[in-house]
MISE-356378 format. One record per residue: residue in three letters; x, y, z of N, C-alpha, C in turn. Coordinates in steps of 0.1 Angstrom, whole numbers, padded with zeros to 4 digits, always signed. Layout:
# MISE-356378
alaXYZXYZXYZ...
***
This chain:
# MISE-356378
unk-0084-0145-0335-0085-0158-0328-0074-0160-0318unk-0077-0164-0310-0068-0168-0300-0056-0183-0298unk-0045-0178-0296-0036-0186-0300-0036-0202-0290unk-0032-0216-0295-0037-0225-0290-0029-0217-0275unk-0039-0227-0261-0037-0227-0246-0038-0214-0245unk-0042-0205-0249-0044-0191-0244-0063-0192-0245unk-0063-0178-0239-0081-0172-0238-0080-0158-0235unk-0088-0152-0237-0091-0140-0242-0094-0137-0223unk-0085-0123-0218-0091-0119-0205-0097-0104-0206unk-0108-0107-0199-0122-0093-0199-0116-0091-0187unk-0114-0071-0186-0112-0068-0170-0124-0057-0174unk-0136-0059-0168-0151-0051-0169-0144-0042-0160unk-0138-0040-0151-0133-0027-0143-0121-0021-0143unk-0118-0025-0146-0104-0014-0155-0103-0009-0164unk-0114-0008-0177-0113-0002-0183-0102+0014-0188unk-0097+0016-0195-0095+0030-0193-0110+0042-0198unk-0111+0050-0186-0124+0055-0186-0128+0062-0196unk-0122+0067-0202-0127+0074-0214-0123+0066-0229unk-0124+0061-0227-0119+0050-0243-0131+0043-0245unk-0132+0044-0264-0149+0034-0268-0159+0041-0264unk-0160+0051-0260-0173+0062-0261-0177+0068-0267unk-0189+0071-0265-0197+0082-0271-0192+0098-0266unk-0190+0107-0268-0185+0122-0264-0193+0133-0265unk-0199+0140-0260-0205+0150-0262-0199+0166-0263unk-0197+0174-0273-0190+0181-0278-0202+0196-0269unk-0193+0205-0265-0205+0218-0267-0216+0222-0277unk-0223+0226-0278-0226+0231-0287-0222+0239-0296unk-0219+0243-0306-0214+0257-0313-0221+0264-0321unk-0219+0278-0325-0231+0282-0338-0223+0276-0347unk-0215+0272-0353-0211+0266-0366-0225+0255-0363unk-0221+0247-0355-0232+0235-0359-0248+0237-0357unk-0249+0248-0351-0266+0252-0356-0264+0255-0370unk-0258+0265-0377-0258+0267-0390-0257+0254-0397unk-0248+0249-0393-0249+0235-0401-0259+0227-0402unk-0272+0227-0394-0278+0217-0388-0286+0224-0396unk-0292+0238-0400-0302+0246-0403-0304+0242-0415unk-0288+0238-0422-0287+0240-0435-0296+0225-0442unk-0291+0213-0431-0288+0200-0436-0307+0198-0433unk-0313+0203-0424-0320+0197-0418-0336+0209-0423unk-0333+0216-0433-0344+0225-0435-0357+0216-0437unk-0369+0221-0430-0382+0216-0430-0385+0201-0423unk-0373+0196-0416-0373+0184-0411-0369+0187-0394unk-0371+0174-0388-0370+0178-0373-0360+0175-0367unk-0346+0171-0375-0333+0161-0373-0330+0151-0382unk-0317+0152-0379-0313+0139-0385-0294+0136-0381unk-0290+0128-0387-0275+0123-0385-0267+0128-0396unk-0254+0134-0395-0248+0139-0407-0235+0133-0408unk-0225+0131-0413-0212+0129-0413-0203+0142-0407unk-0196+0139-0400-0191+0150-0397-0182+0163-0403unk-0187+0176-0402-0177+0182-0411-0168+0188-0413unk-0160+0178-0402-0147+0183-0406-0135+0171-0413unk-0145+0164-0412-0137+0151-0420-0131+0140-0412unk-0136+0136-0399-0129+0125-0389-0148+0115-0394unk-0142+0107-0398-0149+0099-0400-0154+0090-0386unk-0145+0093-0378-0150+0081-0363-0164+0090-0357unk-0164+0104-0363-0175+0112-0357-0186+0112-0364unk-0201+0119-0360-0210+0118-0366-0215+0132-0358unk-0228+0140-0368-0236+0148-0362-0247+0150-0359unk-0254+0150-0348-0268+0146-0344-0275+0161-0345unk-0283+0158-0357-0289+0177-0353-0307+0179-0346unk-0310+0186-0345-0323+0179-0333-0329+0201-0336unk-0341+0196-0337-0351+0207-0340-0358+0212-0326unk-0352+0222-0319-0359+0227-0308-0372+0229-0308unk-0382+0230-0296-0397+0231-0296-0397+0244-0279unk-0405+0253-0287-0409+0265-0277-0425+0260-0277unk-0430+0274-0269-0445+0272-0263-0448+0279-0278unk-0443+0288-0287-0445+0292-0297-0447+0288-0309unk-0441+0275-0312-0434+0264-0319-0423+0257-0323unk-0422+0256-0336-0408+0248-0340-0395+0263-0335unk-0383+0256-0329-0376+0269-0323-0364+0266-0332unk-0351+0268-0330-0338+0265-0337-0331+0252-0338unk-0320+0249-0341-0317+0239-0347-0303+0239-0339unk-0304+0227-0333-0289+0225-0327-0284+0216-0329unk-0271+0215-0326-0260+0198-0330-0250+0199-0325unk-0243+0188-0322-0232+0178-0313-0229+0174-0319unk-0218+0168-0316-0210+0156-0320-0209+0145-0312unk-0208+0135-0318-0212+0118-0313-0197+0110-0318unk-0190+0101-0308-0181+0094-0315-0189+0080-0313unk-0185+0074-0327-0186+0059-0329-0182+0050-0318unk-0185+0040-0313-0181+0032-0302-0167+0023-0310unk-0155+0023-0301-0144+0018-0311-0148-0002-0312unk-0145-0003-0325-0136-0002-0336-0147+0004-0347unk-0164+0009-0343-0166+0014-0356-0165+0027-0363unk-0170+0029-0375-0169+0042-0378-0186+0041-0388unk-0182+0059-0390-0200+0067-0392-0201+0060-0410unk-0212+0056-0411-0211+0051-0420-0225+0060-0431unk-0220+0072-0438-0235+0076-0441-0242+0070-0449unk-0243+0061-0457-0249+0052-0464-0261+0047-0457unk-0259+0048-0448-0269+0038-0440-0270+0042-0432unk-0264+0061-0424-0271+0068-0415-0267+0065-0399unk-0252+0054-0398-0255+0048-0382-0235+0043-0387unk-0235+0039-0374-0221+0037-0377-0214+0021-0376unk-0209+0016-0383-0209+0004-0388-0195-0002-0390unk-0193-0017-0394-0177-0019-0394-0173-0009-0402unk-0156-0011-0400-0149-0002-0412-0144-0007-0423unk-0149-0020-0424-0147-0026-0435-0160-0028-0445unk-0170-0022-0438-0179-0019-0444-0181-0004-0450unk-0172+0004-0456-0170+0015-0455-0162+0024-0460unk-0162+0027-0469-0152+0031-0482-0143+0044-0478unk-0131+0043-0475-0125+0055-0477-0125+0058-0462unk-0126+0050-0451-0123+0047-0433-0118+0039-0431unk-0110+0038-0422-0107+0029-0414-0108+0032-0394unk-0106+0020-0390-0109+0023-0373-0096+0031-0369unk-0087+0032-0380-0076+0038-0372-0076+0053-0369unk-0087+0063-0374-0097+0075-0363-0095+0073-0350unk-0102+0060-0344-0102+0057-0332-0089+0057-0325unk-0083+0060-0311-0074+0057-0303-0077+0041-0298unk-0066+0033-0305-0075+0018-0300-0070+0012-0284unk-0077+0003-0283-0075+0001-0266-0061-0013-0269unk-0058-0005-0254-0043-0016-0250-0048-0032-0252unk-0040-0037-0263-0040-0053-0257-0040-0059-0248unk-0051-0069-0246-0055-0075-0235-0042-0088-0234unk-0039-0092-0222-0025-0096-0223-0029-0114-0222unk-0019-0122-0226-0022-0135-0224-0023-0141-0213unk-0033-0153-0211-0033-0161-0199-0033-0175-0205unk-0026-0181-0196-0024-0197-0200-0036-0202-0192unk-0047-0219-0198-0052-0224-0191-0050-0233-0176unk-0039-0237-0177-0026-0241-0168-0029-0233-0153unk-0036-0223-0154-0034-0215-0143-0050-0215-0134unk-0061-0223-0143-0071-0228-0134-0071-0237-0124unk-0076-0233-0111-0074-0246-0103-0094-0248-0101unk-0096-0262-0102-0109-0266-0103-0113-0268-0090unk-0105-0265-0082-0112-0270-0066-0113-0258-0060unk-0113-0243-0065-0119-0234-0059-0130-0225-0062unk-0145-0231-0061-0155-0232-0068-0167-0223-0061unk-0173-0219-0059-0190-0217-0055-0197-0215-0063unk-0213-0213-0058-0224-0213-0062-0232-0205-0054unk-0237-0196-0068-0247-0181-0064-0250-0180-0079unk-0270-0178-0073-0283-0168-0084-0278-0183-0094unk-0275-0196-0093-0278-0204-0102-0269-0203-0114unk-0256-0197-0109-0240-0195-0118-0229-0206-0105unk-0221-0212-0115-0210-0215-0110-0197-0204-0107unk-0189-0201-0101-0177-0195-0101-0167-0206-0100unk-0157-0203-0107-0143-0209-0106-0132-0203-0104unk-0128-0198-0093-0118-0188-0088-0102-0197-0094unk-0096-0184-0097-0083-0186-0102-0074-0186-0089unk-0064-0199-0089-0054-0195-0072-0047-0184-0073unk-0037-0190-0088-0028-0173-0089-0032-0162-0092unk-0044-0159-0097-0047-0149-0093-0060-0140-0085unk-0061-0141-0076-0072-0136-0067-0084-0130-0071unk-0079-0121-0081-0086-0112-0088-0096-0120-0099unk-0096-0127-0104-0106-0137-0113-0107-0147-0113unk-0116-0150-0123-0130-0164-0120-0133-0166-0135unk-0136-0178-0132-0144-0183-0147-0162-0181-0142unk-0170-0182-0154-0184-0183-0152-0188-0196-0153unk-0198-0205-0148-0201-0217-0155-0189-0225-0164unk-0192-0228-0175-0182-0236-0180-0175-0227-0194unk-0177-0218-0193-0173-0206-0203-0159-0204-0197unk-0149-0212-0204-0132-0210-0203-0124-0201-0211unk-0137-0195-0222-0131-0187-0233-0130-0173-0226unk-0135-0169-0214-0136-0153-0207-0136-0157-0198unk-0125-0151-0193-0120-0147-0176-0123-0137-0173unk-0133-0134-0163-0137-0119-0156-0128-0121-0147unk-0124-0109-0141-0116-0103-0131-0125-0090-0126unk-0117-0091-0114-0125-0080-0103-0118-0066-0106unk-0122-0056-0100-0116-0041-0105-0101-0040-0094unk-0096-0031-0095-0086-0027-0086-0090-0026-0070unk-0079-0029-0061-0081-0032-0049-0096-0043-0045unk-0098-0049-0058-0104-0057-0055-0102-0073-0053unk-0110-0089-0048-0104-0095-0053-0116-0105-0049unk-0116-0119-0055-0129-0127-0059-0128-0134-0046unk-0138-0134-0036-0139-0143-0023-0148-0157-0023unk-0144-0161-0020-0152-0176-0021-0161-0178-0012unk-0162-0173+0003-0170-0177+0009-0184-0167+0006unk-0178-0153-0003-0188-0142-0005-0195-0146-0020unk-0185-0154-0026-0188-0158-0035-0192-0144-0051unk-0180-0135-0047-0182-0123-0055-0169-0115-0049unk-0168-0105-0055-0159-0096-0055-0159-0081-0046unk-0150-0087-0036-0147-0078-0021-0140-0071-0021unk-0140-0061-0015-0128-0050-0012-0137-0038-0011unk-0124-0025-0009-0133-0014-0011-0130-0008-0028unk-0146+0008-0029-0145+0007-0036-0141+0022-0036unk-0132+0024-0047-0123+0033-0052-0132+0045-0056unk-0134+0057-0056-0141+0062-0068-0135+0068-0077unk-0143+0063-0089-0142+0066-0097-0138+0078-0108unk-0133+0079-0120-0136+0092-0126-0151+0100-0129unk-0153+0110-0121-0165+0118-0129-0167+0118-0141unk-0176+0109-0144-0184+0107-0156-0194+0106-0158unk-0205+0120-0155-0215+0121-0152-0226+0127-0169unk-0233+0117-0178-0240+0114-0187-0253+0123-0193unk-0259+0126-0175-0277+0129-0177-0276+0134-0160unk-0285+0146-0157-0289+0148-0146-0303+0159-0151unk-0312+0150-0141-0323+0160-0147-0330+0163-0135unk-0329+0176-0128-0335+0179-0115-0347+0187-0114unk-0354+0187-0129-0365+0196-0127-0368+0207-0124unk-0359+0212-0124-0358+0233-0120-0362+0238-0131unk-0362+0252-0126-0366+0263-0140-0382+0259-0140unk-0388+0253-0139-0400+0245-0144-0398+0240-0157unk-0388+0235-0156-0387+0230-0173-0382+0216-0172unk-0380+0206-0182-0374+0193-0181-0358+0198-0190unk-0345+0198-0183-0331+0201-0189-0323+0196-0181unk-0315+0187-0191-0300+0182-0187-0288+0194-0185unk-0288+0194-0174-0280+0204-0168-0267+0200-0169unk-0264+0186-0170-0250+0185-0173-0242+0188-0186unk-0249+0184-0199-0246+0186-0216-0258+0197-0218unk-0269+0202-0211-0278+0212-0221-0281+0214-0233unk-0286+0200-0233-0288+0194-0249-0304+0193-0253unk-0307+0192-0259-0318+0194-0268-0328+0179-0262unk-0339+0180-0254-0345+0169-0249-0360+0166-0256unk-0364+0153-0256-0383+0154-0262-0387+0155-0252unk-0398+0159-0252-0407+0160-0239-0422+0161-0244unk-0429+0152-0236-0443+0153-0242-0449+0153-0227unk-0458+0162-0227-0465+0166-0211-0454+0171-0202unk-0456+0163-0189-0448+0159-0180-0451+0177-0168unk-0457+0175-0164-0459+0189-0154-0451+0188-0142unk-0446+0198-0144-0434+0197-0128-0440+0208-0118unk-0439+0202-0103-0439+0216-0090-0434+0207-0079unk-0434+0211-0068-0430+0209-0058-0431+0196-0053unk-0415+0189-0047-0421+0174-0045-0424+0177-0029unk-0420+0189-0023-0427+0184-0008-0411+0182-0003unk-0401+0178-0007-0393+0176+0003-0379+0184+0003unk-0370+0189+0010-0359+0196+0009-0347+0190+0011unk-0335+0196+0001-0323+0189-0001-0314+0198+0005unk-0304+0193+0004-0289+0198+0014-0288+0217+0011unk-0288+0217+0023-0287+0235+0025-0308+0240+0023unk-0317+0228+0029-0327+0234+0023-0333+0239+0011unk-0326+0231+0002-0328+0234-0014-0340+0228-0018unk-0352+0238-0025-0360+0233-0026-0359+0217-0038unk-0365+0210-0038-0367+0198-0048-0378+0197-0055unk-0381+0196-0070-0387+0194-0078-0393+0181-0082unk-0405+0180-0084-0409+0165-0096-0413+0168-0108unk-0409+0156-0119-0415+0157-0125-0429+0148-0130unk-0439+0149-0129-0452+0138-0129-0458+0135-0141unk-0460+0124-0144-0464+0117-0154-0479+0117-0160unk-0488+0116-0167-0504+0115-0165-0506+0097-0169unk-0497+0090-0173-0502+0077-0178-0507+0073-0187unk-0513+0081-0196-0515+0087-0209-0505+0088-0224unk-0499+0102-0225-0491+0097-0231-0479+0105-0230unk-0476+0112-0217-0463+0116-0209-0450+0107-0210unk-0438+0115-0215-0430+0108-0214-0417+0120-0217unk-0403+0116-0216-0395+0120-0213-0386+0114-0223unk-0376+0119-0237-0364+0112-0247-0356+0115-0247unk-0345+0107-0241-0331+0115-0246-0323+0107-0259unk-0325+0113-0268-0315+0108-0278-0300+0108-0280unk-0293+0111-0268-0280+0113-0263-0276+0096-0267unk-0280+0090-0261-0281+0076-0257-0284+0064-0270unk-0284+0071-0280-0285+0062-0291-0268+0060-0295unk-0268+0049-0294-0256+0039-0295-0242+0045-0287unk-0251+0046-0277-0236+0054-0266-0233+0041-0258unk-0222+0045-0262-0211+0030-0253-0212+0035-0236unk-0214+0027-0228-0217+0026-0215-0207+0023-0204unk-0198+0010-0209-0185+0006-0205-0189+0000-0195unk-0178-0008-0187-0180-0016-0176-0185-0010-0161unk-0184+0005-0158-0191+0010-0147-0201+0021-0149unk-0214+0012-0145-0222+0027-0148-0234+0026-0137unk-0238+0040-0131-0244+0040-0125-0255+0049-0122unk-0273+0044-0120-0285+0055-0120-0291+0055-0110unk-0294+0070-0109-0305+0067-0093-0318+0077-0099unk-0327+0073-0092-0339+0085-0094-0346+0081-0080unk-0360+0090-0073-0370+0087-0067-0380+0090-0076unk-0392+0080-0066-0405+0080-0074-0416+0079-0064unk-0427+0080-0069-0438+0071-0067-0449+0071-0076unk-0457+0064-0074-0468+0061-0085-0479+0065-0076unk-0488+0073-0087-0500+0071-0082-0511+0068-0073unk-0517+0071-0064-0526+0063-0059-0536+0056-0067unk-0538+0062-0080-0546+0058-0089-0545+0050-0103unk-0532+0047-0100-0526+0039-0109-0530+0025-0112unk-0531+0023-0126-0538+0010-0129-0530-0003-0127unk-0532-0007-0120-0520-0021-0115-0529-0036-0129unk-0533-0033-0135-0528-0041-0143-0520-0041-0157unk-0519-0030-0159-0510-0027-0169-0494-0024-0165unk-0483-0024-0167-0470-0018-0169-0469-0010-0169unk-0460+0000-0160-0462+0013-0161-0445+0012-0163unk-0439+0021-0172-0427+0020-0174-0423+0034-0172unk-0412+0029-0162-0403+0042-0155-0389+0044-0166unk-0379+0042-0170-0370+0039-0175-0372+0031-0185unk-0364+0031-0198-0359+0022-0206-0355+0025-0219unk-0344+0017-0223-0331+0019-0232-0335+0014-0241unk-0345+0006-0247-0353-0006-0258-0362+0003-0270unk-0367-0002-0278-0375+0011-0287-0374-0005-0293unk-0391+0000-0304-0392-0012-0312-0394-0027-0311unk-0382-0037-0316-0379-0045-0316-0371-0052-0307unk-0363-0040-0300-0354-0043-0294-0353-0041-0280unk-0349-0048-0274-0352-0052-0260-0339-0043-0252unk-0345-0033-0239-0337-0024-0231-0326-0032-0225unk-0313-0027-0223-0306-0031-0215-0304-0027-0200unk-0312-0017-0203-0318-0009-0184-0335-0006-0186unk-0341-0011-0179-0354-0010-0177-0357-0009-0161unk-0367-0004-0160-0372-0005-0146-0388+0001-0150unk-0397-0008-0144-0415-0005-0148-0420-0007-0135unk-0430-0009-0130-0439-0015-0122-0452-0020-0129unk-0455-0032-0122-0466-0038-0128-0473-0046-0112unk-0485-0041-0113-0491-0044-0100-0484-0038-0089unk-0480-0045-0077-0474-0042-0066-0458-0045-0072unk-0450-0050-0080-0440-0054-0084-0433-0046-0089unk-0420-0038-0086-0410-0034-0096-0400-0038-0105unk-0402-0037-0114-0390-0049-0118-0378-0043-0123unk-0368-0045-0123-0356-0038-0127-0345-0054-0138unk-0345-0051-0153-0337-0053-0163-0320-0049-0165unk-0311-0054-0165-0301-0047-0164-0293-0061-0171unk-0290-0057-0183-0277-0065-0192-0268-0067-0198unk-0261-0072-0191-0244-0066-0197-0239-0080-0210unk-0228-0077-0208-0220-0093-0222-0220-0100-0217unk-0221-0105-0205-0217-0117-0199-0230-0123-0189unk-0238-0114-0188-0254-0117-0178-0265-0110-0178unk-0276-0112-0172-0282-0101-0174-0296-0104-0158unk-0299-0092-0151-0302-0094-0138-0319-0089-0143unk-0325-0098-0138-0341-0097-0142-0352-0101-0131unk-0356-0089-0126-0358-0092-0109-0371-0086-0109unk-0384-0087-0099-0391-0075-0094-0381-0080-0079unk-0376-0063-0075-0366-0059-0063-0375-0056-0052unk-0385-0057-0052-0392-0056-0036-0391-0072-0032unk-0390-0080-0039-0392-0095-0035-0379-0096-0023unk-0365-0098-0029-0355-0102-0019-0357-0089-0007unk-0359-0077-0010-0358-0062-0001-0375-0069+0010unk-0374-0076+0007-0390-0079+0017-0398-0062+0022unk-0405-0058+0006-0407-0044+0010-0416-0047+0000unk-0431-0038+0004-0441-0033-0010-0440-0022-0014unk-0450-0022-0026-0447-0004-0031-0457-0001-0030unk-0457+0012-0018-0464+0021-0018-0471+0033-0025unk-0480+0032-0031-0484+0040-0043-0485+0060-0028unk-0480+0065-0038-0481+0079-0030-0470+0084-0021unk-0459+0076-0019-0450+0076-0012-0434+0075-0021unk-0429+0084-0013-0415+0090-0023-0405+0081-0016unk-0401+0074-0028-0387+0065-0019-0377+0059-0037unk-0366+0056-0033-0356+0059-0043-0352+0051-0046unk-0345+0044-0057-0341+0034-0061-0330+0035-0073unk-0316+0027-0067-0301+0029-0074-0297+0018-0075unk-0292+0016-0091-0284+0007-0095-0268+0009-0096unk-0261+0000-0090-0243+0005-0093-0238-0008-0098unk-0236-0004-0110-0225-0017-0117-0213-0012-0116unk-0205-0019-0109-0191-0016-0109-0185-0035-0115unk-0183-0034-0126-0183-0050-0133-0173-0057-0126unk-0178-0068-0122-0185-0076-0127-0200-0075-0116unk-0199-0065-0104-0210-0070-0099-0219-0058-0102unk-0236-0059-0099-0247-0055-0099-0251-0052-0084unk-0254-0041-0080-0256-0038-0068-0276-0025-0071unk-0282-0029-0065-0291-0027-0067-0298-0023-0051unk-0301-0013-0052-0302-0004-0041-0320+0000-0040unk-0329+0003-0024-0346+0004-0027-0345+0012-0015unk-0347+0022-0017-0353+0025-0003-0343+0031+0007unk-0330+0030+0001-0319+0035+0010-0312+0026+0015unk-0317+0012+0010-0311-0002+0019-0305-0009+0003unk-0295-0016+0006-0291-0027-0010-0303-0038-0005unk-0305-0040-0015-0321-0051-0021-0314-0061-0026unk-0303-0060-0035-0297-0073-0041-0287-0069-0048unk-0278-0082-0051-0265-0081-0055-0265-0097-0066unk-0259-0088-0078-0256-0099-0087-0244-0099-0095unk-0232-0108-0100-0225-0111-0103-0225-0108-0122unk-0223-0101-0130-0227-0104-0142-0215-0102-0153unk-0206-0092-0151-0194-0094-0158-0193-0082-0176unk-0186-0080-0178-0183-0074-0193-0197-0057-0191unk-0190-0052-0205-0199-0040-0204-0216-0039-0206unk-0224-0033-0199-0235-0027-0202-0240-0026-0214unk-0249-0035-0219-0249-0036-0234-0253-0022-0239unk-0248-0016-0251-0258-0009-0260-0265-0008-0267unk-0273+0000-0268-0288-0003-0276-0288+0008-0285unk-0297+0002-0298-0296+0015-0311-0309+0027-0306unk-0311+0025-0294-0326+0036-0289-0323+0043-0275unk-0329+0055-0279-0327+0069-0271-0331+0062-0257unk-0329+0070-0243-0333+0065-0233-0348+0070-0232unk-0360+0064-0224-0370+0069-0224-0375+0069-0204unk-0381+0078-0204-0383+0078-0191-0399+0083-0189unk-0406+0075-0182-0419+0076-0185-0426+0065-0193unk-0422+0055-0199-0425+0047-0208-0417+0038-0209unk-0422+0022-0211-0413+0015-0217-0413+0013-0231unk-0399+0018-0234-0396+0016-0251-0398+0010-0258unk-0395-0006-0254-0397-0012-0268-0414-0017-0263unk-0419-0014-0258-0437-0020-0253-0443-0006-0259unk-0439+0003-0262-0445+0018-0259-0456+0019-0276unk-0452+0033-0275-0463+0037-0291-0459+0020-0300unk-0446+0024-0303-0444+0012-0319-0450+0000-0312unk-0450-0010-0303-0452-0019-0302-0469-0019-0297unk-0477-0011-0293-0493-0014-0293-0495-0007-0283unk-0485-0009-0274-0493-0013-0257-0487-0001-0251unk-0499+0002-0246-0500+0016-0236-0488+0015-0223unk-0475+0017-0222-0471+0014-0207-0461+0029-0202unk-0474+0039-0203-0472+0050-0198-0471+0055-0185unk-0457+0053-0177-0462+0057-0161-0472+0063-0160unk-0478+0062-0147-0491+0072-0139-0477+0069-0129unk-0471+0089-0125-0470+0089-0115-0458+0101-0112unk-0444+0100-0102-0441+0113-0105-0426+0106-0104unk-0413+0117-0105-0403+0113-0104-0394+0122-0099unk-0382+0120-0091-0370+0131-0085-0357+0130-0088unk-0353+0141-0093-0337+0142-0090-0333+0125-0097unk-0333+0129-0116-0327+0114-0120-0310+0119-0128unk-0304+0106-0126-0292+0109-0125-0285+0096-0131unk-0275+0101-0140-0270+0090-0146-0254+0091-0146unk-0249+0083-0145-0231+0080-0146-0224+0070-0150unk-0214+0071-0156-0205+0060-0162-0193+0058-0151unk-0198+0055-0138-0189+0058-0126-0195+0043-0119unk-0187+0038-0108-0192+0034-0097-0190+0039-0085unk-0204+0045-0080-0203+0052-0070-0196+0047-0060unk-0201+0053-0047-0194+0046-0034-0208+0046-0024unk-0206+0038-0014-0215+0036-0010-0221+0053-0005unk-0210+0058+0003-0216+0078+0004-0224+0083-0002unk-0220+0081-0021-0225+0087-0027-0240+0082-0027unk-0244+0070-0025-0260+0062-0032-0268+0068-0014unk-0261+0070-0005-0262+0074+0008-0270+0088+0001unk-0262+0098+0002-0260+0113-0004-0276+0112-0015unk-0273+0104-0028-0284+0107-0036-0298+0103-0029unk-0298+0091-0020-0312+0090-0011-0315+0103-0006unk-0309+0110-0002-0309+0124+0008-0313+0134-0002unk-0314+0133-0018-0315+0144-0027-0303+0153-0029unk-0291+0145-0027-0278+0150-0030-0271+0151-0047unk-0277+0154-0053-0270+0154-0066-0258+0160-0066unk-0256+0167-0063-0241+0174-0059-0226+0166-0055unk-0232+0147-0052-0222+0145-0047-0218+0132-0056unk-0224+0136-0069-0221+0130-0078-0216+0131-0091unk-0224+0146-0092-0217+0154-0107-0205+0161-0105unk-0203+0164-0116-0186+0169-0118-0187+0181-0108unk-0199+0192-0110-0198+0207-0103-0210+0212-0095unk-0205+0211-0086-0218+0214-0075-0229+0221-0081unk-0241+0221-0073-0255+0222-0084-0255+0239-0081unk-0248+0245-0074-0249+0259-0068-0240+0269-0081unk-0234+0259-0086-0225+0264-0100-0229+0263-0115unk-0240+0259-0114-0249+0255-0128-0258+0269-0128unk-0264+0266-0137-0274+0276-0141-0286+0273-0137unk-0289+0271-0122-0304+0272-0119-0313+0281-0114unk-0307+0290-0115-0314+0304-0109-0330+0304-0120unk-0335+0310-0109-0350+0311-0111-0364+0297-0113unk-0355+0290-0098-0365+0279-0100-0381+0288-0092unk-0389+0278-0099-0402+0281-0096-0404+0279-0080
***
């Protein structure tokens, strides 16, 4: 609890970049063997880790050939701080729920430092998307939300809160390479070329999108049938996100696509539980979901972009949260900008592409894209404007850690 005249200050962009994440380890043969052992006649599951760091956990996942069930692989996952792996219950949980752990596994994050209320001034105020701001004098860099005096968002470095912009100006830095998921459709296969991790895939036929990337590189799609095509990454189950993260993909839908149903491109949700990144189309409408701690931006983005969607036509669409703001990108042009503050919520469900998750199988309802997708890409970065430039162009290169000429893509179709 916070001490009288003090409040608790959120810096959504300063984070230190690698702290409170999820980690993805190589693969090893120790952990196929391990996985073989734990996981006989089953298709996966979560183990404790074994080497004895309780902050970790191990995800083991049953390969699938054109032949059938293939080998057995596994990673390692860290707990988001302060929790730890809880096997009892298979997920990772407080540590006081938890016999024989504590969060002190974890490297814990620097204390957030005190601010006195004394330092609000109430006469430097706007209004934007139906939020008040309350800019701080002494310090440029932060704002109150509405009447929530318990959290002070502040802006990131070389940034600082403008009143007449009524949001947070400056330029933007780039970031550390922290590149999550890149899935460019080569090989003719669907693989994360950045971790080479074990993916679900059900359908999904990939060939030629028709258009060529930097140096003439040919470009791939992958296409959907609307049916029951879809794309899982289980990487993304309770992976901490942090205050900058950033996705782009191209699309289009169908000419033949049923515009009264949902067709869901993206989503973080499964079940019960509602995505914290989504993006579907439903009729002529895109809608794009995006929820962090402190807001959440709930839009169809052709409306402000005064643009329709063209069923048959390849055009691209990027989200950049650099916290506290939402920058949301259609077509190669920014569409809209929103103000929302604190990290990118996490969700207990794999990312799904081709479907929306929590609408999908478990919940009843059919909302299987009809249609195809390019070059998707995921980061715990905020880009720069070059880069969201670059990815319209089919530049993945100028976003991941190692040019795409340095990967293993030899023998695309």
């Amino acid at each position: 609890m916070n001490e009288p005249g003090q409040i608790k200050i959120r810096y959504p962009e300063i984070h230190a970049p690698n702290m409170w994440r999820a980690k993805l380890d190589a693969i090893e043969a120790d952990l196929s063997e391990f996985c073989s052992e734990k996981c006989e006649g089953l298709n996966g599951g979560y183990f404790a880790d074994n080497d004895g760091d309780c902050c970790q956990f191990i995800v083991c996942q049953l390969t699938q050939s054109r032949f059938g069930p293939g080998q057995y692989i596994g990673y390692k996952q860290t707990c988001m701080y302060p929790l730890v792996w809880d096997s009892k219950n298979g997920a990772c949980n407080n540590a006081k729920d938890v016999e024989g752990c504590t969060e002190e596994c974890h490297t814990p994050p620097s204390p957030t430092p005190p601010f006195t209320t004394q330092m609000y001034n109430e006469s430097g105020q706007c209004y934007r998307n139906n939020k008040l701001y309350s800019w701080i004098e002494s310090d440029p860099q932060c704002f109150f939300v509405d009447d929530n005096m318990d959290e002070l968002v502040c802006c990131g470095i070389d940034r600082v809160f403008d009143l007449e912009e009524c949001g947070c100006v400056g330029t933007l830095a780039p970031s550390e390479c922290d590149c999550i998921l890149c899935l460019p459709f080569v090989n003719n296969r669907v693989q994360d070329i950045i971790h080479d991790t074990y993916t679900e895939v059900r359908g999904v036929s990939i060939s030629d999108a028709g258009v060529k990337g930097p140096g003439d590189l040919d470009i791939f799609k992958g296409c959907f049938d609307g049916v029951d095509d879809y794309i899982r990454i289980s990487n993304f189950i309770k992976l901490y996100y942090g205050p900058t993260f950033s996705i782009s993909f191209s699309f289009y839908v169908d000419p033949a696509y049923d515009t009264r149903k949902t067709h869901g491109i993206i989503s973080n949700g499964c079940c019960d539980e509602e995505g914290s990144i989504k993006v579907n189309v439903l009729g002529e409408s895109l809608n794009v979901r995006f929820e962090t701690e402190f807001g959440v931006y709930e839009e169809d983005i052709l409306e402000p972009a005064g643009k329709r969607l063209t069923p048959g036509t390849l055009t691209d669409v990027t989200l950049r949260y650099c916290g506290p703001t939402l920058d949301v990108f259609y077509d190669g042009e920014l569409a809209d900008t929103r103000i929302l503050g604190g990290d990118l919520l996490t969700t207990d469900c794999a990312l799904t592409i081709g479907q929306d998750g929590d609408k999908g199988d478990d919940g009843g309802e059919n909302t299987n894209f009809q249609g195809c997708i390019v070059n998707f890409s995921v980061c715990r970065d905020c880009w720069t404007d070059e880069q969201v430039n670059a990815l319209a162009a089919y530049d993945e290169a100028s976003i991941i850690c190692e040019q795409l000429d340095e990967l293993a893509l030899a023998g695309a179709i």
